[in-house]
Structure formats: structure tokens, C-alpha cells
C-alpha positions in Angstrom: 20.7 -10.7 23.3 21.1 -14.1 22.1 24.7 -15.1 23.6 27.3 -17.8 21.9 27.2 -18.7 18.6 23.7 -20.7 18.4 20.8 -19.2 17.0 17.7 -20.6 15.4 18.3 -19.0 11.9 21.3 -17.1 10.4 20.2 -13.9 8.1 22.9 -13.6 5.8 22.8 -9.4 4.9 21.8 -6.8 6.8 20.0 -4.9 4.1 16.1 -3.9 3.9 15.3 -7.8 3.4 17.3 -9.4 5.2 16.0 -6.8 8.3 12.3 -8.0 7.6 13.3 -11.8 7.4 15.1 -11.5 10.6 12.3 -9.1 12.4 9.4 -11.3 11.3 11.8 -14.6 12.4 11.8 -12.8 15.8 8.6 -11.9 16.1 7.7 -15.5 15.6 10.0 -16.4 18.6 13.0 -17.1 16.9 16.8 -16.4 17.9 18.4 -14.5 15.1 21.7 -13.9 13.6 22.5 -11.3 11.0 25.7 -11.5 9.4 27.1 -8.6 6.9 30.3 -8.1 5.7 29.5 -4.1 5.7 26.9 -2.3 7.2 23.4 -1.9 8.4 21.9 -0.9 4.8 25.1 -0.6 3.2 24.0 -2.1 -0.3 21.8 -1.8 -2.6 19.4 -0.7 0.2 21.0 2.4 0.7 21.4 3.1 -2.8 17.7 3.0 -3.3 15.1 5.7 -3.3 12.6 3.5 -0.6 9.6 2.7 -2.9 6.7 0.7 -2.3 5.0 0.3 -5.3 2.4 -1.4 -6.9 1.7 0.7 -10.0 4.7 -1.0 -12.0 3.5 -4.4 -10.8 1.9 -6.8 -13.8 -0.8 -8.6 -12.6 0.3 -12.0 -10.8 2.7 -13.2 -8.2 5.0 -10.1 -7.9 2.1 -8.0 -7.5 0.0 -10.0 -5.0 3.5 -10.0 -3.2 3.3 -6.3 -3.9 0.0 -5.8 -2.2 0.3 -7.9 0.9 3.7 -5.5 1.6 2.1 -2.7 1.2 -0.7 -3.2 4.2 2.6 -4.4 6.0 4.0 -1.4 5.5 1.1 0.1 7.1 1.2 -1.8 10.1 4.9 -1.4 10.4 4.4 2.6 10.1 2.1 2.1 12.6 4.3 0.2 15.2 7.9 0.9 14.8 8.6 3.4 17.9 10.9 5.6 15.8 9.9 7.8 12.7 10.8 5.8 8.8 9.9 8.8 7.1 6.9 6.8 5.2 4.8 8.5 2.8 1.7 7.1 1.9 1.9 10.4 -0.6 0.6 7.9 -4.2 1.8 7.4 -7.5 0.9 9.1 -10.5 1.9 7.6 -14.2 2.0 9.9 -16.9 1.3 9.6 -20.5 3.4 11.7 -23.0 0.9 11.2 -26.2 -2.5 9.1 -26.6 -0.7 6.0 -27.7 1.1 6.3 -24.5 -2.0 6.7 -22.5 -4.2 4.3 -24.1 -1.6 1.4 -22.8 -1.9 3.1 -19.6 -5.6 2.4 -19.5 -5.1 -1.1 -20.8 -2.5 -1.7 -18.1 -4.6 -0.2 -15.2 -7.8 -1.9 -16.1 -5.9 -5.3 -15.8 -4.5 -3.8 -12.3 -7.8 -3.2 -11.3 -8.8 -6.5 -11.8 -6.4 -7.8 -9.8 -7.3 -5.6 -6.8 -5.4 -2.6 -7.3 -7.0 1.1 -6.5 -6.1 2.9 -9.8 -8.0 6.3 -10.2 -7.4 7.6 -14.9 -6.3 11.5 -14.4 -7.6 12.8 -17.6 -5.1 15.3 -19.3 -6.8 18.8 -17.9 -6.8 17.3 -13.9 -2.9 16.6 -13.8 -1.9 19.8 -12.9 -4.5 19.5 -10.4 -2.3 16.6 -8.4 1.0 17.8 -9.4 1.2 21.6 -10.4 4.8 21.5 -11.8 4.0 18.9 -14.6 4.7 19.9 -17.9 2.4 20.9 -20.1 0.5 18.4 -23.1 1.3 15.4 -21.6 -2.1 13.3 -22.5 -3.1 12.0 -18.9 -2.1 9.5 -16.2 -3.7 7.1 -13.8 -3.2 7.9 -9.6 -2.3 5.4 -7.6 -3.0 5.9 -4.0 -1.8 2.8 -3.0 1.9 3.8 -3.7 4.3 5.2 -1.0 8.1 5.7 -0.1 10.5 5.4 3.2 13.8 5.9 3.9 15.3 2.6 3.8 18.2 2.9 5.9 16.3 4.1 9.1 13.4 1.9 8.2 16.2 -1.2 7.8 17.7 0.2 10.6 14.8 0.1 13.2 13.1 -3.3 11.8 16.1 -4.7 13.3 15.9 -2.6 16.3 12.4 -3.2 17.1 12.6 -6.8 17.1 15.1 -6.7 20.8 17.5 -9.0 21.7 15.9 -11.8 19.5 18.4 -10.3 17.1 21.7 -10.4 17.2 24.3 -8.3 14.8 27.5 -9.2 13.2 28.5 -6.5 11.2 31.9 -6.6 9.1 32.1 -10.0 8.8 32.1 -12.5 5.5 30.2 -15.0 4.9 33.1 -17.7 3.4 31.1 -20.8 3.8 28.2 -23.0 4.8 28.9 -25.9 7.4 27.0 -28.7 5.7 26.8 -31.9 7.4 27.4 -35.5 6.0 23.3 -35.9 5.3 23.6 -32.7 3.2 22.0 -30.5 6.3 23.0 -27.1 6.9 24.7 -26.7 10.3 25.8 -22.9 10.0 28.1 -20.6 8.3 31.7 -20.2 8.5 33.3 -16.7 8.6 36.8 -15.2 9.5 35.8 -14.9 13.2 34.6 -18.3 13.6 31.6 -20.7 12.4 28.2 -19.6 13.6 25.8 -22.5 14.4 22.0 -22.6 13.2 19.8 -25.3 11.8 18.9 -22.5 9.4 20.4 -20.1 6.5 18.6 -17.3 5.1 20.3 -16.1 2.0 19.0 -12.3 1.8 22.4 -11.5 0.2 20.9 -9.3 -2.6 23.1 -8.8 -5.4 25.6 -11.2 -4.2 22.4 -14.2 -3.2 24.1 -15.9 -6.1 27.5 -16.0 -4.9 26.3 -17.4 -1.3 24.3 -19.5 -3.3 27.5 -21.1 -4.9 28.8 -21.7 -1.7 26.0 -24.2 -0.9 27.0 -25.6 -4.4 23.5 -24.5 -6.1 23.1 -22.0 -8.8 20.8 -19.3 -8.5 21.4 -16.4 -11.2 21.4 -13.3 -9.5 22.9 -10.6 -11.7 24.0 -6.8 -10.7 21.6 -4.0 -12.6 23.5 -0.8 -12.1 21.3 2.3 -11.6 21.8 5.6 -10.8 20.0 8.4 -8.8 20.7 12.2 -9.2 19.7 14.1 -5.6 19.3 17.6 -5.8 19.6 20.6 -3.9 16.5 20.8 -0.6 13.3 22.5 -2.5 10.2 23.6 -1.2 7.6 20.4 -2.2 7.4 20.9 -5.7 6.9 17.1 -6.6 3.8 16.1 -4.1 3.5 11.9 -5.4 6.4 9.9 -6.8 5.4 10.5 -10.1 6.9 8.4 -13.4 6.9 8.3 -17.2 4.9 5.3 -18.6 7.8 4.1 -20.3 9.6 3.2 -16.7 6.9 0.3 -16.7 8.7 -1.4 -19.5 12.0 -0.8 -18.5 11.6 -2.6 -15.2 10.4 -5.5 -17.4 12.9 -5.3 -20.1 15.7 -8.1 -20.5 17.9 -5.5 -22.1 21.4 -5.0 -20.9 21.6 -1.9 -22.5 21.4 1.5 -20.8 17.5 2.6 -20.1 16.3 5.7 -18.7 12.7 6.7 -18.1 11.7 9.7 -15.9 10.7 9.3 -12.3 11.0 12.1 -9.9 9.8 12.7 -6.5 10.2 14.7 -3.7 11.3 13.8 0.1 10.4 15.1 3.7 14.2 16.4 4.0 12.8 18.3 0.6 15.9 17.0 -2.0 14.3 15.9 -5.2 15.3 12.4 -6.3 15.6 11.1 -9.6 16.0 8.4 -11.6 15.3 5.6 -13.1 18.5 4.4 -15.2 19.2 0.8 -15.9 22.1 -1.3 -17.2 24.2 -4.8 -16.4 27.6 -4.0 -16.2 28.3 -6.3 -13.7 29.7 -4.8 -10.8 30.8 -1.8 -12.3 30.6 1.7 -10.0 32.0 4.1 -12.9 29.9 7.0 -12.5 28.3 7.4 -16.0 27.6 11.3 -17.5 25.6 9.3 -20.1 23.6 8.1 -17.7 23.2 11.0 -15.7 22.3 13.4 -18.2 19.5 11.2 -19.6 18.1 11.5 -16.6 18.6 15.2 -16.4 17.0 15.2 -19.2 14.2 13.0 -18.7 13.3 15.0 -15.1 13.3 18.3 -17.1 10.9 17.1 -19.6 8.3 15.7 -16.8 8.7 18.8 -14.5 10.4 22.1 -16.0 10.7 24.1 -13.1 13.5 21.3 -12.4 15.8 23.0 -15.0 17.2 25.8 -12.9 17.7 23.7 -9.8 21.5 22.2 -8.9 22.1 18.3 -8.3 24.3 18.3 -5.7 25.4 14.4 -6.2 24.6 11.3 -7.7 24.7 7.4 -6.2 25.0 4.4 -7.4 23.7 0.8 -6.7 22.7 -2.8 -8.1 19.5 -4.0 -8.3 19.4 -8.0 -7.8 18.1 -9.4 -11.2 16.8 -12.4 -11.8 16.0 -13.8 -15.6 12.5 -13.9 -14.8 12.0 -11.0 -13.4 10.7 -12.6 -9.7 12.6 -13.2 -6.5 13.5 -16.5 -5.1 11.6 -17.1 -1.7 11.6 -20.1 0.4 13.5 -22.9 1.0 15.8 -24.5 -1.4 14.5 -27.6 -2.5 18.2 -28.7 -3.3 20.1 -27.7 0.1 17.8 -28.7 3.3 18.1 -25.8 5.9 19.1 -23.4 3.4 16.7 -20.7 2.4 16.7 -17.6 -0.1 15.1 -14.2 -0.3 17.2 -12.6 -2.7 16.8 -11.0 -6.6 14.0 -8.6 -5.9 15.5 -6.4 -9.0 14.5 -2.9 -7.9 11.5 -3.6 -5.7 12.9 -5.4 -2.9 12.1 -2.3 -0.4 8.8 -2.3 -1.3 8.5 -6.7 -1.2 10.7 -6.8 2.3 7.8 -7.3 4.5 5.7 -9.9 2.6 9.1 -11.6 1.9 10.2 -11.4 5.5 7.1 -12.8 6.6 6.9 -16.3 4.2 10.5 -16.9 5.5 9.1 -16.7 8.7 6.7 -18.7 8.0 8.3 -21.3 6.0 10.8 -20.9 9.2 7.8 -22.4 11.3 6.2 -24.7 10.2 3.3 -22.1 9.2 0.8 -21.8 6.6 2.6 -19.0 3.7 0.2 -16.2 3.4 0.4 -16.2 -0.3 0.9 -18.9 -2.8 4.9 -19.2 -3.2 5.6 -21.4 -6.0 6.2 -18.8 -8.8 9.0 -17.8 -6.3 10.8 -21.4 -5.6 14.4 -21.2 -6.0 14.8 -24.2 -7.3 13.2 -23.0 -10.6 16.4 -22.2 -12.1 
């Protein structure tokens, strides 16, 4: 392992982004440090269900970012010694009434377009993908492209994987940025003692904004509470991750108000996990019964047979929110040295590979293997 304080780059969080900048950085030859002041997935990574979508993705950047992760993903499935649980099991969108399902269309045809595999599920073939659907819903559109992990051992092992190129500080603040009299970032300061590097990677998540601050530049990033209900193991009754058309606007809704729209799916370990609820309350961790009977609800509506089973606990996270609903990537114009990969909202399991690679890149001195400027951080 890298010994002494001096590394090439300085990964601040240890969460499912911050693993895939630091892996790729590695891969690329670099000495990394990764700096958390909890755990190994101990944020909002571990609060999240592990999705790799592009289904909810509008066409543009977030979904070309969307679609270069998920043939990452593949590769990673493919390569990482130990077993991430991922599921290239699909996505199926459902349509409660033929309003509902003529936006679906719309929305897929534009998807389509853009390069995404989207199969329309006429109303009498759903029960032939999912068995346990309720009945006179008005159709759906399959996505094949979709798939899930667990995102703690997949965190977990993209660290591991990349050897002694990466080296862990765990339990340990961030409380500043050594910035030298040219405006150059030198390293970060913490409780233990500064850590040198000629470069920062901000994958903070909810909190990029706050290490942000500390380089005296403003990024936005705002918590999006969310909970998920986990119930008792099952047999597979949910076979795809499988969501309510509605969820689509609610992942691109400005509201701070309390949404909930059904998405349900099953897991290997055979726990059912549900959500999708969404509010800024800031930092909040009240466990709301509001929120967790609306997605009750919701679940029970989509698949029935879901009524009788318990929910043996719920959990909490924040989604890293950004106003326009796209992550900041890259280097910071303002701050030289000093790069971000933070406010992925809800997707940033699903973006971590893609977004770990153009840091590495950008890292480099090599070509980006996507166009980044809808992601600049110095947008804001």
C-alpha cells in the first residue's frame, strides 16, 4: 500500500462513487487515498436499493452517462473476483390507465432514439413478465437494459480490487483543503494530520457542498430524504424491478414536498424492497409513518399478494440533489486541483462507473469518454 501521506489524488468519501473514482484512478496508475469520516458505504450508498437504470433517464447527458455505466457494470460483474450480487434481471414500467400508458410510449419512443432497448408490454403480456401484477393496469414497456447490485459489497470490492494503489482512512474528517499561495490545492487537512496530494476528489455525496465550502466555492448540493420498507425473505415473487409510471416524474420533480410512487423488487437474499418516497427536509432521519404507509400502499396496489406479507424494517437515506437535476463531474474551473463527482440525486449507484472513469480521465490527462460539459461544476 501506498505508505506516508503522499498520494497522487485524495478521494474524499468512501461511498459507491467515491470507490469507482478511486478504482478507475488506480487502474490508470494512480496512488490513492480515500478519506471518510464513517464507513466503507456508510451513506447514502448503503441506504440505497443498488439500481442501475436507464428506464427513468430523459434523453441527454444523464442518460448517455446512464448507458456508458451500464456496459461498465458489465465488465465490472465480469471482473471483480468476489460475487456483487448483480442482476441484469430488467425493468418493467407500468401504466395504471391509457393516459398513463400513452406517455409511456411517448417517453420510450424518445429513449429509443437515443439508443435505449425498450420492448411496449401490451396490457394482456404483463402477467406474462411478472405474474403477481395486479390486475387492469393498461400496459408497460420492458427494459432489459436495467439491473441492480448490492452496493455495499459492490463499494466494498471496487476498492478492494484495485490493491494497494488504494489506501483507506476510515473515521476521519475532512476539516480543510491545504491551498497554496497560487490558489493550488496541496491536500486535505484532518484531525490526524494533513494528507498531501496534487489532487482532491470531492465524492462527498450529500455533504459535496459542504467540502465544497471549504475550498470557498459553492456547489448546491441538497439532502432528498427517502425511505425503503424491506420485508420479510419470499420466494421470487417480483422477477424485474418493476415501477409505477408516475416514479418517472417524481425523480424529475423540483417539489420539496413528500412524493411516493410504487417501485418494488425482489433480491437474491429474497426480501422485497420498496420504495420510492421523496422529500427535502434537510438532514432530517425522523422515521415518517406517512411516508411509510404510502408506500405500503403504493406496493399493494402494483402487486397484491404483497398485502399479507410483514416489513420487518425500514431505512433511511439522502439522495444528493442538485437544482438541475445533473451531477457535477470534473474539475472545478474555480479551485485548480480540486475535482467533484458529487449530486447524483438517486442514481449515483447506477452513474459510479462512468463517473469514476471521467475523473480518471480528467485525472490524466485523457481524452473523457463522453462529452462533460452539461456536468461542469462550475455551472452553478
Amino acid at each position: 500500500m501506498p505508505t506516508g501521506n503522499l498520494s497522487d489524488v485524495i478521494v474524499v468519501g468512501a461511498g459507491m462513487v467515491g470507490a469507482a473514482c478511486a478504482h478507475y484512478a488506480a487502474r490508470a496508475g494512480l496512488r490513492v487515498t480515500v478519506i471518510d469520516r464513517g464507513s466503507v458505504a456508510g451513506g447514502t450508498t448503503g441506504a440505497g436499493e443498488g439500481n442501475l437504470l436507464v428506464s427513468d433517464k430523459e434523453p441527454g447527458p444523464e442518460l448517455e452517462l446512464a448507458r456508458l455505466s451500464a456496459r461498465l457494470w458489465t465488465e465490472l460483474a465480469a471482473s471483480l473476483p468476489e460475487r456483487i450480487e448483480y442482476e441484469p434481471k430488467g425493468g418493467l414500467v407500468v401504466a395504471a390507465d391509457e393516459a398513463e400508458a400513452a406517455a409511456l410510449r411517448t417517453f420510450a419512443d424518445r429513449q429509443r432514439a437515443a439508443g435505449v432497448t425498450a420492448e411496449e408490454i401490451p396490457a394482456d403480456r404483463l402477467h406474462d413478465l411478472e405474474p403477481h401484477l395486479a390486475p387492469g393496469l393498461a400496459g408497460g414497456v420492458h427494459y432489459p437494459q436495467d439491473a441492480q447490485v448490492m452496493p455495499a459489497l459492490a463499494t466494498a470490492h471496487l476498492l478492494r480490487a484495485a490493491g494497494e494503489r488504494i489506501r483507506l482512512r476510515l473515521g476521519e474528517e475532512v476539516t480543510g483543503l491545504l491551498i497554496a499561495a497560487d490558489g493550488t490545492l496541496r491536500g486535505v487537512r484532518t484531525p490526524r494530520g494533513d494528507v498531501h496530494a496534487p489532487y482532491v476528489v470531492n465524492a462527498a455525496g450529500t455533504w459535496g457542498g459542504e467540502l465544497a465550502r471549504l475550498a470557498g466555492v459553492e456547489l448546491p448540493v441538497l439532502p432528498r430524504r427517502g425511505f425503503v420498507l424491506v420485508t420479510e425473505p419470499l420466494p421470487r415473487v417480483v422477477r424485474h424491478k418493476v415501477y409505477a409510471a408516475d416514479y418517472v416524474a417524481d425523480v424529475a420533480s423540483d417539489s420539496a414536498a413528500l412524493q411516493t410512487s410504487a417501485v418494488v423488487e425482489g433480491t437474491p437474499a429474497g426480501p422485497v424492497l420498496i420504495g420510492a418516497s421523496r422529500e427535502r427536509v434537510g438532514f432530517d432521519r425522523t422515521l415518517s409513518p406517512q411516508a411509510l404507509q404510502h408506500l405500503a400502499a403504493c406496493a399493494t396496489a402494483l402487486f397484491p399478494v404483497l398485502g399479507t406479507v410483514r416489513a420487518i424494517r425500514a431505512y433511511t437515506g439522502f439522495r444528493p440533489y442538485l437544482p438541475d437535476h445533473l451531477p457535477a463531474i470534473g474539475p472545478d474551473p474555480r479551485v485548480p486541483g480540486l475535482l467533484h463527482a458529487c449530486g447524483h440525486e438517486g442514481a449515483g449507484i447506477g452513474l459510479a462507473p462512468a463517473t469514476g472513469l471521467v475523473v480518471a480521465r480528467c485525472l490524466t490527462g485523457g481524452e473523457p469518454p463522453l462529452d462533460i460539459g452539461p456536468f461542469d461544476p462550475g455551472r452553478f
